[in-house]
Structures are given as C-alpha cells and as structure tokens.
BAGU-493077 format. One record per atom (N, C-alpha, C): residue number from 1; atom name; residue in one letter; x, y, z. Coordinates in steps of 0.1 Angstrom, whole numbers, always signed. Example, Ala and Ser with C-alpha at 12.3 -4.5 7.8 and 13.67 -1.06 7.14 Angstrom:
2
k 1 a N r A east +132 north -57 up +78
k 1 a CA r A east +123 north -45 up +78
k 1 a C r A east +132 north -33 up +78
k 2 a N r S east +128 north -22 up +71
k 2 a CA r S east +137 north -11 up +71
k 2 a C r S east +129 north +0 up +79
This chain:
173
k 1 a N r X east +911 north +1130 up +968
k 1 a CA r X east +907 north +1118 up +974
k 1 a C r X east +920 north +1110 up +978
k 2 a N r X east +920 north +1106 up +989
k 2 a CA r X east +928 north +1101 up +997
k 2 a C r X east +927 north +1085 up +997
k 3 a N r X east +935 north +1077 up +989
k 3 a CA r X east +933 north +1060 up +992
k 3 a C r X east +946 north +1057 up +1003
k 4 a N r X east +941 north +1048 up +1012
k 4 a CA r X east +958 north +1043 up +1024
k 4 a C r X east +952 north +1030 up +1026
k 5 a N r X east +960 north +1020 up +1026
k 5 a CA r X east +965 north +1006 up +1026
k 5 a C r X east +965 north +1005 up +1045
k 6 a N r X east +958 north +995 up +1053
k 6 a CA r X east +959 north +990 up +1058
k 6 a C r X east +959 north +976 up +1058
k 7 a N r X east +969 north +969 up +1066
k 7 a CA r X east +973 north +955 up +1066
k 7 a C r X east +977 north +952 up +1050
k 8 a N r X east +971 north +939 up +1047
k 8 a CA r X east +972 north +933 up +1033
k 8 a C r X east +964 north +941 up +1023
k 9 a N r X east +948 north +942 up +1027
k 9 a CA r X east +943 north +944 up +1016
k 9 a C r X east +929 north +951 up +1026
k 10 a N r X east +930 north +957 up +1031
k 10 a CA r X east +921 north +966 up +1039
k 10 a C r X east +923 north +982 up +1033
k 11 a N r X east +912 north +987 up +1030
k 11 a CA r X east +916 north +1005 up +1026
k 11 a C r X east +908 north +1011 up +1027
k 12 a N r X east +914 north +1025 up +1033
k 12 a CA r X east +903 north +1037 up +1039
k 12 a C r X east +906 north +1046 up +1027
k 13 a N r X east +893 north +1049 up +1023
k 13 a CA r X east +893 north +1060 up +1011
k 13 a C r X east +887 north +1073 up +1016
k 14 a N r X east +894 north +1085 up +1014
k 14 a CA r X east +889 north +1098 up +1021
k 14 a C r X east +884 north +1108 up +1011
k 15 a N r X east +871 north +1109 up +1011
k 15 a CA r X east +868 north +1124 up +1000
k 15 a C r X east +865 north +1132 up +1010
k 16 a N r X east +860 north +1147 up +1003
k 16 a CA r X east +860 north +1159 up +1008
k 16 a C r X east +850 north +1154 up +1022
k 17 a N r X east +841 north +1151 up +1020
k 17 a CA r X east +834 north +1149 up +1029
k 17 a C r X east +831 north +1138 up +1036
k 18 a N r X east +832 north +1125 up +1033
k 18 a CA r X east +829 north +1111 up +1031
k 18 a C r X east +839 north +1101 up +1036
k 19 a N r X east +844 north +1092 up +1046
k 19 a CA r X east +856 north +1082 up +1048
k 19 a C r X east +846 north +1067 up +1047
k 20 a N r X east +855 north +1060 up +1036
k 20 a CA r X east +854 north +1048 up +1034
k 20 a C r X east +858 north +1034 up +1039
k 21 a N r X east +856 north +1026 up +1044
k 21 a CA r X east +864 north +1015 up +1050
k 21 a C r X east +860 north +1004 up +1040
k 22 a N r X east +871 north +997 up +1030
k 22 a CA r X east +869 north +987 up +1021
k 22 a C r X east +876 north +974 up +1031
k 23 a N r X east +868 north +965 up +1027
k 23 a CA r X east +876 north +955 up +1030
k 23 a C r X east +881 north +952 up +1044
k 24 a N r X east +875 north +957 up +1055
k 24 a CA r X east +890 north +958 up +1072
k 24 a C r X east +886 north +944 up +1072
k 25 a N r X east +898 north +938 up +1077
k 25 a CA r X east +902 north +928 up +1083
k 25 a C r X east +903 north +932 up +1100
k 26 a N r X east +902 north +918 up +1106
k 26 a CA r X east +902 north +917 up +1124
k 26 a C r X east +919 north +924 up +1124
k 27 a N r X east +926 north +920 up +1115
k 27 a CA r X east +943 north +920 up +1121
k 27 a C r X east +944 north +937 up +1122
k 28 a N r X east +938 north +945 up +1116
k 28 a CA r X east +940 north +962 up +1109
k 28 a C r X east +936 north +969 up +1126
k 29 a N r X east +940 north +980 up +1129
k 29 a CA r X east +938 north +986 up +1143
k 29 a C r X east +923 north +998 up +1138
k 30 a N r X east +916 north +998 up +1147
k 30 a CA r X east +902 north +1001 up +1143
k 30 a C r X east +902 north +1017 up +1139
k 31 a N r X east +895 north +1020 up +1132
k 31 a CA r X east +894 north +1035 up +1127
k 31 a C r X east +881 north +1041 up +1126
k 32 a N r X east +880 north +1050 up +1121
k 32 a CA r X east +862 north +1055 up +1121
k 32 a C r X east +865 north +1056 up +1103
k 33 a N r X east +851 north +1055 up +1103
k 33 a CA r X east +844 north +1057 up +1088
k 33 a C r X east +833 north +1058 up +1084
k 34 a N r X east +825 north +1064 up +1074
k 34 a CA r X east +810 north +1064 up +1076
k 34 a C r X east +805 north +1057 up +1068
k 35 a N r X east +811 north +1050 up +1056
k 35 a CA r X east +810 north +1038 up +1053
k 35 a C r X east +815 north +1026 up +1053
k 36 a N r X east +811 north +1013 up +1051
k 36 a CA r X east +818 north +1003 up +1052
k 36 a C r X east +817 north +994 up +1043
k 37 a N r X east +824 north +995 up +1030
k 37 a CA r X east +824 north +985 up +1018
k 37 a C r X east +828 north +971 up +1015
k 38 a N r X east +817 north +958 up +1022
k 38 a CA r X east +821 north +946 up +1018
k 38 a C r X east +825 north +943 up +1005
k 39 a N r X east +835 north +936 up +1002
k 39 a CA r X east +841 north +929 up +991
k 39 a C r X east +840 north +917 up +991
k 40 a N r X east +846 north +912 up +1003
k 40 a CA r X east +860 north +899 up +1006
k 40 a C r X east +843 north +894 up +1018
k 41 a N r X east +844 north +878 up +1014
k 41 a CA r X east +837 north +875 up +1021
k 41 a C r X east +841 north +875 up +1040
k 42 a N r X east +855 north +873 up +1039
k 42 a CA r X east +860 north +877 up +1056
k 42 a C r X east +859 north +888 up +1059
k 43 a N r X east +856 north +897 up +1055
k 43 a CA r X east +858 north +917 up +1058
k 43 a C r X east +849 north +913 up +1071
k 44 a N r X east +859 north +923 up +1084
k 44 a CA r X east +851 north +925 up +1097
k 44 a C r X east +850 north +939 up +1097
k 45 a N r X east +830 north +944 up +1096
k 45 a CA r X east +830 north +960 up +1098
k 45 a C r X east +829 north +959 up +1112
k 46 a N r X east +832 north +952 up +1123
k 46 a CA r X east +836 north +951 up +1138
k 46 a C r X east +846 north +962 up +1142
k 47 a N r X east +856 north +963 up +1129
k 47 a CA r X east +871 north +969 up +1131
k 47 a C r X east +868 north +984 up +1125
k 48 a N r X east +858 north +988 up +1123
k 48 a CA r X east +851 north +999 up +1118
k 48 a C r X east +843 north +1011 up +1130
k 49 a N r X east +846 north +1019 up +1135
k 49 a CA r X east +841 north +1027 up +1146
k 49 a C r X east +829 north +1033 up +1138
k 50 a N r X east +817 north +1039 up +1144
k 50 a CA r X east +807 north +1047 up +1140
k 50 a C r X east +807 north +1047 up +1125
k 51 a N r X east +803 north +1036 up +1119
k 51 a CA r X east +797 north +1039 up +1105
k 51 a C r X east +782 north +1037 up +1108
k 52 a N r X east +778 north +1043 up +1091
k 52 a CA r X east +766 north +1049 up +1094
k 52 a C r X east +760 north +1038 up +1083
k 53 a N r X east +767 north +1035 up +1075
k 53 a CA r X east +761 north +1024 up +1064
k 53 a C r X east +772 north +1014 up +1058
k 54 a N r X east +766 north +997 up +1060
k 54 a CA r X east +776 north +989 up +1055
k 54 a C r X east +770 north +986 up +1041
k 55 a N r X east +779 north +981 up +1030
k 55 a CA r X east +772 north +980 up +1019
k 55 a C r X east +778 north +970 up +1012
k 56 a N r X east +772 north +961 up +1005
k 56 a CA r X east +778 north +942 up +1003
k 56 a C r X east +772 north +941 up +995
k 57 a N r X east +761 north +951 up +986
k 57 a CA r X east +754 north +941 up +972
k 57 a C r X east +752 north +951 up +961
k 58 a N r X east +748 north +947 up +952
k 58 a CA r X east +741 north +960 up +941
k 58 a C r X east +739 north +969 up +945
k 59 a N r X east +735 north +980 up +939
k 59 a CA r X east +728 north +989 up +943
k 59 a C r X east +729 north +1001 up +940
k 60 a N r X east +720 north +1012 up +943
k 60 a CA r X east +727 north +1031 up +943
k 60 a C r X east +724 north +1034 up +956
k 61 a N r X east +736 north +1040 up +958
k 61 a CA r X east +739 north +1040 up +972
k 61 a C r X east +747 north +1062 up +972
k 62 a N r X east +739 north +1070 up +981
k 62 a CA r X east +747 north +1081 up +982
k 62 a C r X east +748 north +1084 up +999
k 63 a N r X east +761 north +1084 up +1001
k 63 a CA r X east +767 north +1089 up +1016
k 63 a C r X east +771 north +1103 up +1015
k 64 a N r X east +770 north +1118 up +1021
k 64 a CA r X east +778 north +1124 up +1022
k 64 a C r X east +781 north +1132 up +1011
k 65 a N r X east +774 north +1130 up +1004
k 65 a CA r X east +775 north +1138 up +987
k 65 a C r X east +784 north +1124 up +977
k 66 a N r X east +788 north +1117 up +980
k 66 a CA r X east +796 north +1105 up +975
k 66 a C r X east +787 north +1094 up +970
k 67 a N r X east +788 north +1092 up +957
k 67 a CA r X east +775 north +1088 up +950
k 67 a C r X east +786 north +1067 up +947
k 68 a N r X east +779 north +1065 up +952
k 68 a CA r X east +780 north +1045 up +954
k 68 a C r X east +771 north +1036 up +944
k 69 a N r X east +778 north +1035 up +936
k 69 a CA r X east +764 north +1022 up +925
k 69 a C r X east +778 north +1008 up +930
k 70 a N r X east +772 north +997 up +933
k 70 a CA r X east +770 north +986 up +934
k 70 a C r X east +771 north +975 up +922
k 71 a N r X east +778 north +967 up +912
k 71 a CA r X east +780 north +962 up +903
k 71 a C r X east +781 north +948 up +902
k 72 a N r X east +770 north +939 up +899
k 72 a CA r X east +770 north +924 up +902
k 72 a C r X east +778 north +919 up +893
k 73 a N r X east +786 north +908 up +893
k 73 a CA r X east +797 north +904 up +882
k 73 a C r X east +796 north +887 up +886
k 74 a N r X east +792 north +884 up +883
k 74 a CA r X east +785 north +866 up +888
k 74 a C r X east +780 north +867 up +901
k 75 a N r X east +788 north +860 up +906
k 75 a CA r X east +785 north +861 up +926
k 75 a C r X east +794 north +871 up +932
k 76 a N r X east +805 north +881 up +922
k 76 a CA r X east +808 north +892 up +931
k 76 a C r X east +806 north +906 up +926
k 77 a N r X east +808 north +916 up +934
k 77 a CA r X east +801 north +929 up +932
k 77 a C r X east +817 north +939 up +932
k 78 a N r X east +814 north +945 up +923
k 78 a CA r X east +823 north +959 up +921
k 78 a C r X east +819 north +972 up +924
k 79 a N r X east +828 north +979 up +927
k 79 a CA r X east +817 north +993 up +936
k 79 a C r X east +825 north +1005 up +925
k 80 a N r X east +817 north +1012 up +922
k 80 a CA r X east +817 north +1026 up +917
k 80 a C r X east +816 north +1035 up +926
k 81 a N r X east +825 north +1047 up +927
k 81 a CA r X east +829 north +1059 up +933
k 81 a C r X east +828 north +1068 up +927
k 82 a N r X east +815 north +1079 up +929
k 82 a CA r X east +818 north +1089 up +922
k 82 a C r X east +818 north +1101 up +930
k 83 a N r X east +826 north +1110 up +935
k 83 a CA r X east +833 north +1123 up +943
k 83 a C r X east +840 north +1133 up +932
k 84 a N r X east +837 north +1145 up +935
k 84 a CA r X east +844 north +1151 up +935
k 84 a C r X east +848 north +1156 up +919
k 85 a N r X east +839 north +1149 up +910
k 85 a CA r X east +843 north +1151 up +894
k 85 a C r X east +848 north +1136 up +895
k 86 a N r X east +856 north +1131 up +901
k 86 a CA r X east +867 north +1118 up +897
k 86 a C r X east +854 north +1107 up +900
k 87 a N r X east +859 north +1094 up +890
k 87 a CA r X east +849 north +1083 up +886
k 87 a C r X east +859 north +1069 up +892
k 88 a N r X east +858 north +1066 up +903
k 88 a CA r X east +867 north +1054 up +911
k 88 a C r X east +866 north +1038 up +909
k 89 a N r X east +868 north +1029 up +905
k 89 a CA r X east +862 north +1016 up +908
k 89 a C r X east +870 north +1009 up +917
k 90 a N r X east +864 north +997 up +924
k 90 a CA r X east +870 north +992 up +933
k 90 a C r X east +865 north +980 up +928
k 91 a N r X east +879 north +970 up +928
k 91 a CA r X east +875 north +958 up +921
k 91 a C r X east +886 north +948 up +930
k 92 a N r X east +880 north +932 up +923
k 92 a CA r X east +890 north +924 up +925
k 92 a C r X east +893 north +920 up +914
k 93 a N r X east +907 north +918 up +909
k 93 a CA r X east +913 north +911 up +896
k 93 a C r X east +905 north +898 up +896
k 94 a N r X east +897 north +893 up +903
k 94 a CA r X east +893 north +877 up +899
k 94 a C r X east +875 north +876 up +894
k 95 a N r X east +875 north +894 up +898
k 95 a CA r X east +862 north +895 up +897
k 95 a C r X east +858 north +903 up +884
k 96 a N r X east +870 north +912 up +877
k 96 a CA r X east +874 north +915 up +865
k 96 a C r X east +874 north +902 up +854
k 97 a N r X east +881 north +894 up +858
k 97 a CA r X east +879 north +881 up +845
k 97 a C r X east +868 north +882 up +839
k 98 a N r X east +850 north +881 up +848
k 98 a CA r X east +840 north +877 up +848
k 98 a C r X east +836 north +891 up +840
k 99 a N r X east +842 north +900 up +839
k 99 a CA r X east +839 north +917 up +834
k 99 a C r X east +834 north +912 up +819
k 100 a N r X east +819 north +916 up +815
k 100 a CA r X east +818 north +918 up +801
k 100 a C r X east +815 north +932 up +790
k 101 a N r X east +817 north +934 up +780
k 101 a CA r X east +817 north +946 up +774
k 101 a C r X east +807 north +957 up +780
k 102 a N r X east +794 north +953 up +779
k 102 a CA r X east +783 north +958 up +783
k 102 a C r X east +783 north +962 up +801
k 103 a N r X east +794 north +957 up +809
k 103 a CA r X east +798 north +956 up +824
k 103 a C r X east +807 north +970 up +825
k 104 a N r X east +813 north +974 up +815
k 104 a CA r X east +828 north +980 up +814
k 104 a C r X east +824 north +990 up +814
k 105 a N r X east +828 north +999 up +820
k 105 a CA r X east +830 north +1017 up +811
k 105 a C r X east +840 north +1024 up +816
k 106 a N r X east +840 north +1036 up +816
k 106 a CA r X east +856 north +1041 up +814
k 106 a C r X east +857 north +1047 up +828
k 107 a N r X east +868 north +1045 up +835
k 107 a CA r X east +868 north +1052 up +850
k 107 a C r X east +881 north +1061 up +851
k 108 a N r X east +883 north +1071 up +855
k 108 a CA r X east +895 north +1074 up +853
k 108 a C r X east +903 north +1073 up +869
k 109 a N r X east +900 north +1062 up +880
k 109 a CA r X east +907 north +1057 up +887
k 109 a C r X east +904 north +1041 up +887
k 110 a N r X east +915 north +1030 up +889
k 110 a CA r X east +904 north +1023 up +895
k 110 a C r X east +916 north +1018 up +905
k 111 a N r X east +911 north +1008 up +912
k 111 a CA r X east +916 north +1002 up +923
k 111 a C r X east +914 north +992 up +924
k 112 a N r X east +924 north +984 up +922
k 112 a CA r X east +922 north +962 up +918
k 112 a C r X east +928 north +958 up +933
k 113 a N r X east +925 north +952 up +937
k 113 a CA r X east +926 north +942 up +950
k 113 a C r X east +930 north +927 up +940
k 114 a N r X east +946 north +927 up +938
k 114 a CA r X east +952 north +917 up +926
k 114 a C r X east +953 north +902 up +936
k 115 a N r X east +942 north +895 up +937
k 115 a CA r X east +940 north +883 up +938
k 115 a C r X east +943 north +874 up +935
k 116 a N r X east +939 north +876 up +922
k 116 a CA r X east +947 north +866 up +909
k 116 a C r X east +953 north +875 up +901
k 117 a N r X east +954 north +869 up +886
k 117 a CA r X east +963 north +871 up +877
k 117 a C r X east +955 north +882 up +872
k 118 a N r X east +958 north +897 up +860
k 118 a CA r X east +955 north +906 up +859
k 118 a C r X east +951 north +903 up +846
k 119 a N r X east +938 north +905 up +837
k 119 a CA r X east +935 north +905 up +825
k 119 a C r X east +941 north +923 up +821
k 120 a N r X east +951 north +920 up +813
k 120 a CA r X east +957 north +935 up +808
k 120 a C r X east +944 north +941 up +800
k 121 a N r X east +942 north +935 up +788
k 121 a CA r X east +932 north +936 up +783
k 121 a C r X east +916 north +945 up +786
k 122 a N r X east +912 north +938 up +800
k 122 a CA r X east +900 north +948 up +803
k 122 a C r X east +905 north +952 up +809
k 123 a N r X east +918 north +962 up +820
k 123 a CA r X east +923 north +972 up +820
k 123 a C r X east +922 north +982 up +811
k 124 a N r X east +928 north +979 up +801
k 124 a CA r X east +932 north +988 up +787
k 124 a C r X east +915 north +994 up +784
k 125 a N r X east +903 north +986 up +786
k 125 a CA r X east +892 north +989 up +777
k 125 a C r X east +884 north +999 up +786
k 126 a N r X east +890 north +1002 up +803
k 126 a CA r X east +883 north +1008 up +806
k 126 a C r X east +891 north +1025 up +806
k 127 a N r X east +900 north +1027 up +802
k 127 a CA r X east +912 north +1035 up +795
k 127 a C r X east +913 north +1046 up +808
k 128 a N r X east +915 north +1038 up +819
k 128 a CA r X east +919 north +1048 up +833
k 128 a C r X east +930 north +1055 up +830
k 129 a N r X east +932 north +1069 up +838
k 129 a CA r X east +943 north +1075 up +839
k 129 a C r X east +952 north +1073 up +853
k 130 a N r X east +946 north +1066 up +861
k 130 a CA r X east +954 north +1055 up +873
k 130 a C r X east +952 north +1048 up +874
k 131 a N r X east +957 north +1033 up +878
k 131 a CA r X east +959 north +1022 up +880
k 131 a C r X east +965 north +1019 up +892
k 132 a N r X east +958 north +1018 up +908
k 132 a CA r X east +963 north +1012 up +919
k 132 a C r X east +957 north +1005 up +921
k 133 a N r X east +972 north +994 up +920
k 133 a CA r X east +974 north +979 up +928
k 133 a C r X east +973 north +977 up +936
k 134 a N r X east +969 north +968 up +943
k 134 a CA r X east +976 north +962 up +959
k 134 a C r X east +970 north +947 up +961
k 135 a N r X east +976 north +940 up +967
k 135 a CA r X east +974 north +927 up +972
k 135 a C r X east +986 north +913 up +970
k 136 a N r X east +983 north +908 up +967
k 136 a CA r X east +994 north +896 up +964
k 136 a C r X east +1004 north +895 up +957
k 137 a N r X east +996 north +901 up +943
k 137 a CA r X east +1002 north +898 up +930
k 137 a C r X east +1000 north +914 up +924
k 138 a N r X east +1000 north +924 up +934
k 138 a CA r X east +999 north +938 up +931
k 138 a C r X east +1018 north +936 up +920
k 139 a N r X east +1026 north +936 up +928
k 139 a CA r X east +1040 north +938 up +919
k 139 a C r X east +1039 north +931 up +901
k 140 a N r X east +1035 north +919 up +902
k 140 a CA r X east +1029 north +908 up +888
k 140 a C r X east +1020 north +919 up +880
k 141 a N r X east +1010 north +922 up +886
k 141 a CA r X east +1001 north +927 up +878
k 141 a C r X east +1010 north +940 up +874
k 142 a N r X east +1014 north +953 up +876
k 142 a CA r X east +1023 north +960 up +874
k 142 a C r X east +1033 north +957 up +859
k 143 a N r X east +1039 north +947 up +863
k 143 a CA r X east +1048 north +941 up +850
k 143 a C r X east +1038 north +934 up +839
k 144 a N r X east +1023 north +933 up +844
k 144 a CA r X east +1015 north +928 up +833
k 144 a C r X east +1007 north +943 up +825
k 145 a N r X east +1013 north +950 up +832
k 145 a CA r X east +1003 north +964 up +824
k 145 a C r X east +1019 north +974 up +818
k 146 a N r X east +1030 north +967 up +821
k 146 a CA r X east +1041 north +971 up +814
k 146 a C r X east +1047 north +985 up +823
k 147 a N r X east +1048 north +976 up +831
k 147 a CA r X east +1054 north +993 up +842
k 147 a C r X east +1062 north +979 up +854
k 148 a N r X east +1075 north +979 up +848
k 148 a CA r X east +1085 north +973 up +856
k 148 a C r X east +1087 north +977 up +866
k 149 a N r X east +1090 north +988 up +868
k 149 a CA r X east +1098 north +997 up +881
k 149 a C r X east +1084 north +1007 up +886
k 150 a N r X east +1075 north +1003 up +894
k 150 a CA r X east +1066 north +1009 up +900
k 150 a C r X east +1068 north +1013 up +913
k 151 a N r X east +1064 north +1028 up +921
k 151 a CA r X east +1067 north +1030 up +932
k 151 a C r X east +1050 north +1025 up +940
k 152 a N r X east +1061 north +1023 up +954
k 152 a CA r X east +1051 north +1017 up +961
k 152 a C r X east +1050 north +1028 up +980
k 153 a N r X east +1035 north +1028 up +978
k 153 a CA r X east +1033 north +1039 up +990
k 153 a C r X east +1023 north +1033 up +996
k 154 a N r X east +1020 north +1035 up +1010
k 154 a CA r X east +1010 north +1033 up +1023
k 154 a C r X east +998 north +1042 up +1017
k 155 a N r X east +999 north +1055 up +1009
k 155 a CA r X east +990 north +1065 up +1007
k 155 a C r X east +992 north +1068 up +995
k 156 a N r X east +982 north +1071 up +987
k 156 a CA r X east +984 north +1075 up +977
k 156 a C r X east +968 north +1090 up +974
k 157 a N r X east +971 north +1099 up +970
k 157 a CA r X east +961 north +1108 up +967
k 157 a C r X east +960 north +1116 up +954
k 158 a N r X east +951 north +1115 up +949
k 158 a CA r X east +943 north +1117 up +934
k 158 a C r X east +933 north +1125 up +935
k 159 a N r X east +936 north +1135 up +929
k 159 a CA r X east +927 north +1145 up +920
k 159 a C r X east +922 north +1150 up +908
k 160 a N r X east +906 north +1157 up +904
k 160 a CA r X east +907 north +1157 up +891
k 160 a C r X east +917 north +1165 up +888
k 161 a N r X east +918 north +1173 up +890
k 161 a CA r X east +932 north +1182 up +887
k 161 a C r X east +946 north +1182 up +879
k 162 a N r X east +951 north +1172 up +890
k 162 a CA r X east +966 north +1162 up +888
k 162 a C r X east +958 north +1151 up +885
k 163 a N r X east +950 north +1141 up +875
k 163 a CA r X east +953 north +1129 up +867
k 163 a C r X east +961 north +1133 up +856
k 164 a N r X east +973 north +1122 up +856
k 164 a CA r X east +981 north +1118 up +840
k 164 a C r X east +971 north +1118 up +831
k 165 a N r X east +974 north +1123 up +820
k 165 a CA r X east +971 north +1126 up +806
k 165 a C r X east +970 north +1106 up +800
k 166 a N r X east +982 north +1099 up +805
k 166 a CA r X east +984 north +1086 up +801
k 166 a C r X east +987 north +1079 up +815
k 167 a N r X east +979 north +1070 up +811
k 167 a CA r X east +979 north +1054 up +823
k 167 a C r X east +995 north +1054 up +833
k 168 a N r X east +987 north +1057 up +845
k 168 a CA r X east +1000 north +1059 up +854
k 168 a C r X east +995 north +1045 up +866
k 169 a N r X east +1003 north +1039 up +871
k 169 a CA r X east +1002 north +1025 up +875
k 169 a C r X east +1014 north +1032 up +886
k 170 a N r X east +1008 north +1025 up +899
k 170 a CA r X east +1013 north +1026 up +913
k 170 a C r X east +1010 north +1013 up +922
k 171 a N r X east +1017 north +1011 up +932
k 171 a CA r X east +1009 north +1002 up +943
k 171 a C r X east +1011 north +1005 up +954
k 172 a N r X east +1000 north +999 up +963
k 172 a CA r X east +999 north +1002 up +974
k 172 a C r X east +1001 north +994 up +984
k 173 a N r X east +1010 north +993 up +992
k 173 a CA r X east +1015 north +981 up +1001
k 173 a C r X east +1018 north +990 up +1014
C-alpha cells in the first residue's frame, strides 16, 4: 500500500487494486481515484478525476476488493482500511480525543492528520506497528510518541510483510 502527501494535508492511498483520494484540497493538482474520502469539511472531490464513489459518513463501504467501515466519533467520522491483510485507520488527532474504549481497536497502520495536540495514550491502546503523521503539528506529535529524530517523506509504502515488530513513527510532508 502506497500512502503520498499532497499539498498540506490531502493523500492518495494506493492498494493492489483500489486508489484513494483523502481529503484534496482546491490548491492539490488533480489526479484520478476511484475513491474519494471526506474528512475535512473543506475537501474538494472537484480535484478528483473519475471516481466512482465519494464517502463522508458511517458506514460499510467495499471498492475494488478494499473493504471501508466508516466510524462516527461525535460529529466526526474515522475511516477503516482494510486491503491486503493490513488493517489502516485514517483519523484526525482532534477527532481521536473524542476516541472511547469501546471506539478503539488494534490497527497495525494508522494515519493521523495532527490537527491538534496528539493523545499519546490512545495511540499506545491501539498498539500499531506504524504511526504516520502529517499536518501541522505532525513534527510535535512525533516528540509526543517519543521519536525525536523522525524521517520525513512525500511517499511512504507499507506492507504486511515489512511491518516493524515495534511502533515505527514517520511523517509525511
């Protein structure tokens, strides 16, 4: 699986079969995808070529063999990824606060769009074997999960294959 960083906080996720668009922003140069994952109440799927499905609420959702559950967390939604054997979440750090026990389970990717400040704690409880940052306070959150010196890439790619044994922490800028 293939995650890449456009603009601030826009990202195309690639599985075997399946390309994702989270979040595009107007400012990002247009690409194709066959999904289109609202988050961010500004997300333009305008900047999105030939998708086939936009998706903004709860739900079970399967594109492409790429299985999509939808996660309400007050007034915002977290998205589950499941491809490939690997278990993905796509979250915002502000939308994590709001995370309760019974909300949580164990993913061994996830993906924070660091908005706000990072609860280390429900990190730790969902006991990933990756950790990619990106957004504002992507570098903060890093030093909040105890990884000072993090490298930082446009692309990052994960498989079940190659996951770390222990919590490996990256960002994406």
């Amino acid at each position: 699986m293939d995650i890449q960083i456009f603009g601030k906080d826009s990202l195309k996720i690639k599985s075997k079969k399946t390309t994702l668009a989270v979040d595009p922003k107007s400012s990002i140069p247009k690409f194709e995808a066959d999904v289109v994952i609202l988050i961010d109440k500004d997300a333009d799927a305008t900047r999105i070529d030939d998708f086939r499905v936009s998706i903004n609420a709860a739900g079970e959702y399967e594109v492409g063999g790429l299985k999509i559950s939808g996660v309400t967390l007050e007034k915002d939604t977290m998205f589950v990824l499941t491809s490939e054997n690997v278990t993905l979440l796509i979250a915002k750090a502000s939308s994590l606060e709001k995370a309760t026990a019974e909300k949580i389970g164990d993913y061994q990717i996830l993906v924070i769009n660091v908005d706000s400040d990072l609860n280390q704690s429900v990190i730790t409880a969902m006991e990933p074997n990756v950790v990619i940052l990106y957004g504002a306070k992507a570098k903060e959150a890093a030093k909040t999960l105890g990884k000072g010196s993090v490298s930082t890439s446009s692309k990052i790619t994960v498989s079940e294959d190659k996951l770390p044994e222990e919590m490996d922490v990256m960002i994406l800028a």
